[in-house]
GUMARTI-916198 format. One line per 10 residues: number of its first residue (from 1); for each residue x, y negated, z of C-alpha. Coordinates in Angstrom, 3 decimals. Example, Ala and Ser with C-alpha at 12.3 -4.5 7.8 and 13.67 -1.06 7.14 Angstrom:
<guvos>
1 = 12.300:4.500:7.800; 13.670:1.060:7.140 $
</guvos>
This chain:
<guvos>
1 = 0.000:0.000:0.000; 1.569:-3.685:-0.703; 1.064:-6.538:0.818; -0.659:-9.459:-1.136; -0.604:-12.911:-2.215; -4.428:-14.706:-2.963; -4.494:-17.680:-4.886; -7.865:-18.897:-5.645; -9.958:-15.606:-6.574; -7.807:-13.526:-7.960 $
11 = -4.578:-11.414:-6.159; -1.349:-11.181:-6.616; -0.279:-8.255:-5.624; 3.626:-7.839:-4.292; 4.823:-5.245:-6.949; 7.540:-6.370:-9.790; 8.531:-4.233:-12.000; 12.050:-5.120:-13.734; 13.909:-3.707:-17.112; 16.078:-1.092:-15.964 $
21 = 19.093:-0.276:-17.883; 19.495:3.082:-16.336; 16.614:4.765:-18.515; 18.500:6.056:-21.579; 17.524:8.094:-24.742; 20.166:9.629:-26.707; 20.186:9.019:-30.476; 21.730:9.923:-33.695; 24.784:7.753:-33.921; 26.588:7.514:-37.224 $
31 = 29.548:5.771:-37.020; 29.673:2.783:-39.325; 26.507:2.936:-40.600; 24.538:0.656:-38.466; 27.422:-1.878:-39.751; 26.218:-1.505:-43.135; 29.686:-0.124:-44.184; 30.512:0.724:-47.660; 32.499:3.999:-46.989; 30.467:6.355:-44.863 $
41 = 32.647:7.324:-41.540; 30.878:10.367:-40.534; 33.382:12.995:-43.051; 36.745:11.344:-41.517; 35.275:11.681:-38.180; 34.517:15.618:-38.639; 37.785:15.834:-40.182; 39.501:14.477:-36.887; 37.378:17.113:-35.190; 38.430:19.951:-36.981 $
51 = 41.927:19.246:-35.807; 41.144:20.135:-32.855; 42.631:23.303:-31.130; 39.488:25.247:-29.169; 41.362:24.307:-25.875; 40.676:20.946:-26.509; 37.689:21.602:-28.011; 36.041:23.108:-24.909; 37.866:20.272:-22.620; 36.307:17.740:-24.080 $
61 = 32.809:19.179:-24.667; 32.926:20.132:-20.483; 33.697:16.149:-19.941; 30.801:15.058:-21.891; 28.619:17.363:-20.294; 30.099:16.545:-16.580; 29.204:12.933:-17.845; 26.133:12.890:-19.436; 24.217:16.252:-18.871; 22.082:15.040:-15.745 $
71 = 20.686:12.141:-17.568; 18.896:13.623:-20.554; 16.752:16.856:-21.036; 18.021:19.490:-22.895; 21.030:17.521:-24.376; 22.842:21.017:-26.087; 19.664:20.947:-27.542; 19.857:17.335:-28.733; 23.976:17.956:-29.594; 22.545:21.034:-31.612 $
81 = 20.291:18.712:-33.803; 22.874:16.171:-34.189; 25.258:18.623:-35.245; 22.868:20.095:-38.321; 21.835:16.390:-39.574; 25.571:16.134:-40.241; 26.154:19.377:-41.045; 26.557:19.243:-44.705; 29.829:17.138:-44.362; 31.306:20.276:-42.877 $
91 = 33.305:22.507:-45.771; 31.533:25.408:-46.208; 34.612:27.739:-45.924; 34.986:26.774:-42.282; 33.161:29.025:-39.729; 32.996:26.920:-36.500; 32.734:28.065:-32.923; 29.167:27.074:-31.051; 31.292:24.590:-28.813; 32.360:22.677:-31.961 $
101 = 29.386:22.310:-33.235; 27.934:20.665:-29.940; 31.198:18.530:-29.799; 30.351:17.398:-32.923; 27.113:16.631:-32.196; 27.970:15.176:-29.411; 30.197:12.790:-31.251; 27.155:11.586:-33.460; 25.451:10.670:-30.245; 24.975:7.722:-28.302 $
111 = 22.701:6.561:-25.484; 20.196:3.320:-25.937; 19.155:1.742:-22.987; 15.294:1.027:-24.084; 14.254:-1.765:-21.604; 17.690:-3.262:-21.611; 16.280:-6.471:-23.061; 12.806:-6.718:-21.663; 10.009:-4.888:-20.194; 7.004:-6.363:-20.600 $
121 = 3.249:-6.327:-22.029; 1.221:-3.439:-20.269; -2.601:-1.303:-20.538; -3.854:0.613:-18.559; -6.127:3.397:-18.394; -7.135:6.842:-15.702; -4.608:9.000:-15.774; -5.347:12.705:-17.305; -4.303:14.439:-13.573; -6.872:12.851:-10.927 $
131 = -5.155:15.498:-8.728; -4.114:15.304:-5.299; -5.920:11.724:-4.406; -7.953:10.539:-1.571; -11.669:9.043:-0.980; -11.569:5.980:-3.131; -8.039:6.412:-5.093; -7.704:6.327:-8.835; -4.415:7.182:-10.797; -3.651:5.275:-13.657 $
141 = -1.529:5.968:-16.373; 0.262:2.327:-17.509; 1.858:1.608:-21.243; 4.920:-0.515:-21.679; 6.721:-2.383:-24.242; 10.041:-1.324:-23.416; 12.717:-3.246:-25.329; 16.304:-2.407:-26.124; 19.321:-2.939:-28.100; 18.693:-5.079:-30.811 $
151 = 14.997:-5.817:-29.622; 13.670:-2.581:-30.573; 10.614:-1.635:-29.295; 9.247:1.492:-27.959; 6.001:3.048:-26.137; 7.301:4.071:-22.071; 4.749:4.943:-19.690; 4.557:4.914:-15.506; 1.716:5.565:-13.313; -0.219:4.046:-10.068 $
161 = -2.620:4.780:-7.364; -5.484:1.945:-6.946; -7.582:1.985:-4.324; -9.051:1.971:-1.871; -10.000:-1.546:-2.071; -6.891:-3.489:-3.283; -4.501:-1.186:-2.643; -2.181:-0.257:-5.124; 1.105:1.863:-4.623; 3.533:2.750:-7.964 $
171 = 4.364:6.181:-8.343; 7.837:7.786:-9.535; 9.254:6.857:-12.262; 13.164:7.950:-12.155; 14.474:10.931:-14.075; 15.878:11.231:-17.424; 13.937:10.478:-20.581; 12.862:12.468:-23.750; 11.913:11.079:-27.183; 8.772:13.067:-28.202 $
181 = 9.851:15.484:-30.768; 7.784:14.984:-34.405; 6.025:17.822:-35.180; 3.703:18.978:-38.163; 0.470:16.079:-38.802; -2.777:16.908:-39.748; -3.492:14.261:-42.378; -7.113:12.830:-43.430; -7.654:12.760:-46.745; -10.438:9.491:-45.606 $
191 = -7.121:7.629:-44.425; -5.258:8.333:-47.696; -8.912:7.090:-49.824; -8.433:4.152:-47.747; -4.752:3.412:-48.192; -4.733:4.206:-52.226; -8.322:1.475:-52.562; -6.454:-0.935:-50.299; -3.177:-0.997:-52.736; -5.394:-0.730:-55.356 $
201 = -3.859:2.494:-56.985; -7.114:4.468:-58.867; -5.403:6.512:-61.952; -6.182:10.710:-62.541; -3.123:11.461:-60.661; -4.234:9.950:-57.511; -8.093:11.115:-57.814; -7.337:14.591:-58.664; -5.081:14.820:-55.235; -8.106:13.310:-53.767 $
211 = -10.250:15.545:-55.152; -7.892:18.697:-54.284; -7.677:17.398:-50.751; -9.234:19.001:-47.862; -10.628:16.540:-45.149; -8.221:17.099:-42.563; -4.532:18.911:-44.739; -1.452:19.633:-43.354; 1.658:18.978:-44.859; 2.368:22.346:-46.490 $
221 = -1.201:21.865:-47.968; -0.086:18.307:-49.506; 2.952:19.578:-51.188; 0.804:22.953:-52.636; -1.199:20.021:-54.357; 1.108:18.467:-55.328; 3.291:21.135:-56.847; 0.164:22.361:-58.675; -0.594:18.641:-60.521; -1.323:19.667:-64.319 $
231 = 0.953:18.581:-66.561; -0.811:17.006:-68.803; -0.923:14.246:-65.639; 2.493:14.873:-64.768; 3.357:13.337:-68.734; 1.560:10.141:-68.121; 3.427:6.949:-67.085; 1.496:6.051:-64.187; 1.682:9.015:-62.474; 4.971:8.552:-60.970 $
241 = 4.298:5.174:-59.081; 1.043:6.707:-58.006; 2.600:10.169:-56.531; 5.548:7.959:-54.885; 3.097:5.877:-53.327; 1.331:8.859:-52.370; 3.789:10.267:-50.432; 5.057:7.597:-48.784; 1.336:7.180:-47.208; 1.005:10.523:-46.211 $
251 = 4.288:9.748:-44.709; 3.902:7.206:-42.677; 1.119:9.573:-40.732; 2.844:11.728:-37.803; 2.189:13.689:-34.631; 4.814:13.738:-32.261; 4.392:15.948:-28.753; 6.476:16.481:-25.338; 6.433:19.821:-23.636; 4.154:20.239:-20.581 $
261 = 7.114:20.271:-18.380; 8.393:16.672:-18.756; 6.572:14.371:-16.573; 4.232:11.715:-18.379; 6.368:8.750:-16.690; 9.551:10.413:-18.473; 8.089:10.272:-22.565; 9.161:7.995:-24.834; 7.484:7.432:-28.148; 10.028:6.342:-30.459 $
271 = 9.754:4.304:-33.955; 9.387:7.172:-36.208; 8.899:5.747:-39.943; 10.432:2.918:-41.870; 7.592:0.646:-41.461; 8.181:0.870:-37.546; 12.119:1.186:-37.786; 12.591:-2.253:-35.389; 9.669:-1.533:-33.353; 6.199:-0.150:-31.977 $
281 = 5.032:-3.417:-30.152; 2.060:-4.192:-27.314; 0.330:-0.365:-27.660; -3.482:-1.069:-25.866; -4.043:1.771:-24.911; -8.284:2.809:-24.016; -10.039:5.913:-22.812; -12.561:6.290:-25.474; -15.858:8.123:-25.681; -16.073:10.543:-29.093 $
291 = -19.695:10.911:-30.266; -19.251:14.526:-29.499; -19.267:13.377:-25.550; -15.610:14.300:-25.038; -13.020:12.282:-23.887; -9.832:10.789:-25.389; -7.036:8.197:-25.562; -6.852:5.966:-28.181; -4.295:2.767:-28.872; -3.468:-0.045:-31.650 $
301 = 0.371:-1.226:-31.853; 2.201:-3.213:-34.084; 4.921:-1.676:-36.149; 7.749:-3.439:-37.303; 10.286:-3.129:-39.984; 11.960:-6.560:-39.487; 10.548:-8.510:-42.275; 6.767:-6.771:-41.776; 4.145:-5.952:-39.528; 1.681:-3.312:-39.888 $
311 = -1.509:-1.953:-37.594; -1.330:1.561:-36.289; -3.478:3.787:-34.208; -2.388:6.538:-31.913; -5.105:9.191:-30.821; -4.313:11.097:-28.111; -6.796:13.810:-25.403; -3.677:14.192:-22.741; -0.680:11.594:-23.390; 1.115:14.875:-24.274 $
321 = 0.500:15.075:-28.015; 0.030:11.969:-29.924; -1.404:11.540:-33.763; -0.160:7.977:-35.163; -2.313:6.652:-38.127; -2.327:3.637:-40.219; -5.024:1.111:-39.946; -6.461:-0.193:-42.784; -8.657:-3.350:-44.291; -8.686:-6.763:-44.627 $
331 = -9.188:-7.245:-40.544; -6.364:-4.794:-39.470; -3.530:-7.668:-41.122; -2.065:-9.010:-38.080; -1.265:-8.427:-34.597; -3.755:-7.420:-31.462; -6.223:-4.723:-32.739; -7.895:-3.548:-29.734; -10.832:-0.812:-29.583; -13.945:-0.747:-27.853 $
341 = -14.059:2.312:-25.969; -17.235:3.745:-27.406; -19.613:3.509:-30.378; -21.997:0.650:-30.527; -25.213:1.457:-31.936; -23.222:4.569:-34.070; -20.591:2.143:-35.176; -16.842:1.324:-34.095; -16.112:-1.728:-33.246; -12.780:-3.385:-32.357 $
351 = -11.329:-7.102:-31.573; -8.534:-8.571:-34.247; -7.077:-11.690:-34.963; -6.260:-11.337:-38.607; -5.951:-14.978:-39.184; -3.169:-15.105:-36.488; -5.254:-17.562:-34.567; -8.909:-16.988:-34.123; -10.088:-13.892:-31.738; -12.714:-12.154:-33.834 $
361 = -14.804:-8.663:-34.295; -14.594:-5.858:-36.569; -16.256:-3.073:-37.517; -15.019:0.366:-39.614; -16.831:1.306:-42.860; -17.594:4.366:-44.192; -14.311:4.581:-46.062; -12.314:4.089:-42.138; -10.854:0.408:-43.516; -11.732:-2.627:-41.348 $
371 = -13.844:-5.217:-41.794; -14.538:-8.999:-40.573; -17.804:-9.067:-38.777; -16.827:-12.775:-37.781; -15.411:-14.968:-35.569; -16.573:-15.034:-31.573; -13.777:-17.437:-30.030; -11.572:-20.335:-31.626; -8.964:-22.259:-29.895; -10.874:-25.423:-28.788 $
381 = -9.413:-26.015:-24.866; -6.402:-27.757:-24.070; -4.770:-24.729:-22.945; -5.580:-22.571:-25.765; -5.524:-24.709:-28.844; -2.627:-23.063:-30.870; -3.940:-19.831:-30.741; -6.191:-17.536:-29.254; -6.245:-13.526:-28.639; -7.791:-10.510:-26.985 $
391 = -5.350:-9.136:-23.805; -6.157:-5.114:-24.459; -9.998:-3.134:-25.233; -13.073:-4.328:-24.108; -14.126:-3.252:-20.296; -17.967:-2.042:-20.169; -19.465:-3.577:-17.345; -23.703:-3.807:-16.082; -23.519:-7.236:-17.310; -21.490:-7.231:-21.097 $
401 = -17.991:-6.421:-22.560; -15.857:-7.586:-20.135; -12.921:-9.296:-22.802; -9.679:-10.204:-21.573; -7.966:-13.357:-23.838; -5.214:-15.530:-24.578; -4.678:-18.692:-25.043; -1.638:-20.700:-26.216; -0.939:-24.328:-25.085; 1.151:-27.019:-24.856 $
411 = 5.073:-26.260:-25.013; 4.089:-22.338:-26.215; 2.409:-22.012:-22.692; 0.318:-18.432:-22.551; -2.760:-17.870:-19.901; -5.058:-15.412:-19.586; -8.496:-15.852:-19.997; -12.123:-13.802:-19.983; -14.965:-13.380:-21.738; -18.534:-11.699:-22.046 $
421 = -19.933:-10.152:-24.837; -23.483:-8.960:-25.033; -23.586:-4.700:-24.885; -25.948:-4.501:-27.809; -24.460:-6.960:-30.196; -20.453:-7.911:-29.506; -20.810:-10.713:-31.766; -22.572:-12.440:-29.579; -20.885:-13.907:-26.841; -22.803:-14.306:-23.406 $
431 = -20.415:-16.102:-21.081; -16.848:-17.269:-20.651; -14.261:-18.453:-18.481; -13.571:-22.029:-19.365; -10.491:-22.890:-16.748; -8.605:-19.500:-17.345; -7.988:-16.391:-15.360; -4.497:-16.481:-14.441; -1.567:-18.555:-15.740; 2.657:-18.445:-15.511 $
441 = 3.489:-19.496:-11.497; 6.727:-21.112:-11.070; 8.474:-17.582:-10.831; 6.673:-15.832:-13.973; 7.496:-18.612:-15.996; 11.511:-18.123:-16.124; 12.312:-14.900:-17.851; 13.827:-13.939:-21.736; 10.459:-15.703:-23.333; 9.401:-18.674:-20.516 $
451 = 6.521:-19.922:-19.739; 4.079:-16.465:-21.428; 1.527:-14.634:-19.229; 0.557:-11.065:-21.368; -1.628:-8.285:-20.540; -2.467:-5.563:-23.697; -5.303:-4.013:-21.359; -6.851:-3.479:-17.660; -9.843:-1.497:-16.010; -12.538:-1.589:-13.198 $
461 = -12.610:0.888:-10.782; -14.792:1.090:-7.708; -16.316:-2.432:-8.304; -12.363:-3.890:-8.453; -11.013:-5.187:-11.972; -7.486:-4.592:-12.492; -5.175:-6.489:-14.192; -1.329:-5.132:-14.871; 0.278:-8.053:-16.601; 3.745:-9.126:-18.066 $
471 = 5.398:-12.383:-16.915; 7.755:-14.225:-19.891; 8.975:-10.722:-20.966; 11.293:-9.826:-17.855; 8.778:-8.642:-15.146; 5.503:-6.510:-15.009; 3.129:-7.562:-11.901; -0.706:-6.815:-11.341; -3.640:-8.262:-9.848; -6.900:-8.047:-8.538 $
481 = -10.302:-9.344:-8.355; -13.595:-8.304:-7.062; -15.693:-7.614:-10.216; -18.638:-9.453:-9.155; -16.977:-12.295:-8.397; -14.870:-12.390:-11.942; -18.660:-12.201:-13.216; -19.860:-14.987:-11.059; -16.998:-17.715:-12.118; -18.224:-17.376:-15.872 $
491 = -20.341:-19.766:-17.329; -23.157:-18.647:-19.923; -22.699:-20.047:-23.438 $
</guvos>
């Protein structure tokens, strides 16, 4: 339990959390590369290796694994990987021992620190395991924006007790970390129908993959198709461009999954496609209702390539196994997506801001691409009028959507604000918060990007709303608020 600080309605409470350099992932580490070097370093490297004599060989493979072994999972197994990425640089004549292929491995590996720079930018939503908790007590499971070398961004996770009341105590989140390991996607073929109409690609090659497409395909499936394309289609000039583009959409689909053994608080979910090589940025994470009545996880993130931004969507039932998507339409062009956690009169509805300034609904067609519904708040207060934003998913409440906002003011100044949206119709607003929520005190406002107040999601639970927020990128902090209170501050519009 933690002690408090109350200012005006809403609680502080006395938790901080800070970057911490000691959680490491190891990585594939080419040397030279990252440099952009013309000549490729990796073959002299191996050929320094192979001069080795086995003594030294199995000397220096015991120091790196006296040195490094306790802070990663399974790292022969990650050396072992390494090792057969590079492998083809090794002359086939040579038959290596099983210790110099893990030194080598070894060598084209190299920790990354990934909240060196910043940790910031939190949701929140129950944790899967409700296990083990007393009268009143809720366990959460908490998203971060961990940043690293470089300001690469990736998806970390850590979990809390709330409750009773305004308690709140962190849970345990030391240990070594693991990158979620990609494994095979099941692909919709709706997604790709989506992706080919958005990029306007419509020739015979691309409708007869359609057409040869089952609704949910695997990736052995898509290259059966593919293989099979007649030739007659093969011979025409547009089929190249369209099968290229093809597979780089399918590709840009993934599942990646941790085994059941590795702690939630200890997964990493790492940029895994071009389009999200520099980062996976402000994941809102939402429990979700399915219209089959069961219960999942579902969360829009920007990727990030370094010149472009795209939406994404990660589905997952236990924050085990997660299936990453791309979003598509003309409202899914910018930053700060976030869900509603259930259907709305048998459609799905979701918050954007695809103008980059203007908080507004949207609602998925038939073909899964996103569409403008319209505007339902504009920057029009002094402390908001550069931009405003949705903080995370809508929170159901007795009397509307509960929406969490941003606003940005003078000198780049971020606050949180709230909102009320009618259950029936979300495009109608019912109430709002005209002074703010909460805004940067004099200690949140020093940090690696002064003077910003972020949140990417919160929740109510037993008549409390919950708010886990980031402070100028250095520090993560929460607070607290009766819900009926929140409720009785707004003003109806």
């Amino acid at each position: 339990m933690t002690a408090t600080v109350n200012t005006t309605d809403i609680t502080r409470h006395n938790i901080t959390m800070a970057p911490d350099g000691r959680r490491v992932v190891i990585k594939l580490f080419v040397p030279g590369e990252d440099a952009h070097a013309i000549h490729n370093r990796a073959s002299s490297l191996i050929e320094r290796i192979l001069q080795l004599d086995e003594g030294d060989i199995n000397t220096l493979l015991d120091d790196v694994l006296n040195r490094f072994a306790g802070r990663h999972h399974d790292i022969l197994g990650v050396f072992q990987h390494h090792y057969e990425v590079v492998q083809h640089r090794v002359p086939t004549e040579i038959e290596l021992s099983p210790a110099a292929r893990t030194l080598i491995g070894a060598y084209f590996s190299h920790e990354f620190s990934v909240e060196a720079a910043a940790l910031c930018n939190p949701s929140m939503v129950p944790h899967p395991d409700q296990s083990e908790l007393l009268p009143g007590e809720l366990r959460v499971a908490i998203s971060l924006r961990q940043i690293g070398e470089g300001h690469i961004s990736s998806i970390g996770f850590c979990s809390a007790i709330l409750g009773p009341g305004a308690a709140i105590r962190m849970e345990d989140r030391d240990g070594p970390l693991m990158i979620g390991q990609r494994v095979g996607a099941k692909h919709m073929r709706h997604q790709l129908c989506a992706a080919l109409a958005e990029e306007e690609i419509d020739n015979e090659a691309s409708a007869y993959v359609l057409s040869a497409l089952p609704e949910r395909y695997d990736d052995h499936e898509f290259e059966e198709i593919l293989g099979h394309l007649p030739n007659e289609l093969l011979a025409r000039p547009t089929t190249p461009t369209a099968l290229e583009a093809i597979r780089r959409i399918v590709g840009s689909d993934y599942a990646v999954t941790f085994p059941a053994t590795v702690p939630m608080h200890q997964r990493v979910l790492w940029p895994s496609t071009p389009t999200e090589s520099r980062g996976m940025e402000d994941a809102r994470f939402v429990q979700v209702l399915d219209p089959d009545g069961r219960m999942a996880y579902q969360a829009t993130y920007t990727a990030y390539d370094g010149f472009n931004i795209a939406g994404r969507v990660i589905f997952t039932r236990d924050l085990r196994h997660f299936e990453v998507t791309t979003l598509h339409g003309p409202a899914a062009r910018n930053k700060g997506m976030g869900m509603f956690p259930r259907y709305i009169n048998g459609k799905k509805y979701a918050l954007c801001r695809s103008d980059g300034e203007t908080l507004g609904l949207s609602v998925r067609d038939e073909q899964h691409r996103w569409q403008h519904v319209g505007p339902i708040l504009v920057p029009h207060r002094g402390w908001d009028l550069i931009q405003v934003g949705n903080c995370g998913s809508p929170i159901e409440t007795e009397a509307g959507w509960l929406v969490l906002t941003h606003g940005v003011g003078p000198m780049r100044r971020y606050a949180i604000g709230a909102m009320l949206l009618d259950l029936d119709d979300p495009s109608r607003v019912v109430a709002d918060l005209p002074q703010g929520l909460i805004d940067p005190d004099e200690i949140e406002r020093e940090g690696y990007v002064p003077n910003v107040l972020y949140s990417c999601g919160g929740l109510v639970h037993d008549g409390r709303f919950w708010l886990p927020y980031a402070s100028s990128d250095v520090r993560i902090s929460f607070a607290s608020m009766p819900l009926d209170r929140l409720l009785h501050r707004m003003q109806p519009v």
